[in-house]
N, C-alpha and C positions, 0 to 999 in steps of 0.2 A: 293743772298747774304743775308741771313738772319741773323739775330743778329749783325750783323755791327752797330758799333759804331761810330756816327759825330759829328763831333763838331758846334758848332752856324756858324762859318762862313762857313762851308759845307754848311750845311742847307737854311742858307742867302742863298749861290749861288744857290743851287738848285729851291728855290723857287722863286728869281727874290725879293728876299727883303733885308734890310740893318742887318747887323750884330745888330743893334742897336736894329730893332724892334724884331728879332726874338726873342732876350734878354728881352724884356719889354715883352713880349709875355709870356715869363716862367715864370718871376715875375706874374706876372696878372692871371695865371693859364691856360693861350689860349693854350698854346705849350706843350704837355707830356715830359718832358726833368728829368733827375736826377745829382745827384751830385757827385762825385766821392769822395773816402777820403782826396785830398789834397785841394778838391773843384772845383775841374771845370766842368764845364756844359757840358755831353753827352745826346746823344740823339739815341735812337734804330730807327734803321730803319723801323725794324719792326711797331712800335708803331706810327709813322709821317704816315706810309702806313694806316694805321687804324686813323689815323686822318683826312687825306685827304679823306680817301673812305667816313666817315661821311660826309664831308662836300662837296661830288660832284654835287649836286644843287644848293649850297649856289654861286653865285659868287660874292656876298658883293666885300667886299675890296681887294680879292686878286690881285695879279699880275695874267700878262697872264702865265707864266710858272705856279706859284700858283695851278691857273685854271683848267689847260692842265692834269697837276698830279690830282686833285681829279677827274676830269672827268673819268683817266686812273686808278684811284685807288690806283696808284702804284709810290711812290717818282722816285723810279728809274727808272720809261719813261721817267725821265728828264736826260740828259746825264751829269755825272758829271765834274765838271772842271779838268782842271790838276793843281793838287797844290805841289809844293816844300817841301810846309811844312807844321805840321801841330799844333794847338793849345796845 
């Protein structure tokens, strides 16, 4: 699934972190994320895959899911939730 599109709280679940920090994360510059015209925060798949791959030795502060995914390289070894709905 390449070029798919998630939103912060996708991402939170994927990575085992709070919608809060993923956000504090994009302000800060940590997280590749952009804006959309009406504003709201996306984020490529692609681009977190390339973020996690950089940091697959780092295991500082992640979570274990976090972890798991840079080790694997890959957001999507993490299985994503079932959500209703979406941001």
């Amino acid at each position: 699934m390449t070029g798919q599109l998630l939103t912060a709280r996708v991402v939170a679940q994927q990575l085992g972190l709070s919608t809060e920090t993923v956000l504090a994360w994009v302000r800060d510059g940590k997280l590749p994320a952009f804006r959309l015209p009406g504003g709201a925060i996306r984020f490529r798949e692609d681009d977190l895959d390339r973020w996690l791959a950089e940091r697959a030795t780092s295991r500082g502060a992640m979570s274990p899911a976090t972890t798991d995914a840079a080790r694997n390289g890959r957001l999507s070894s993490i299985p994503s939730p079932a959500t209703e709905d979406e941001e």
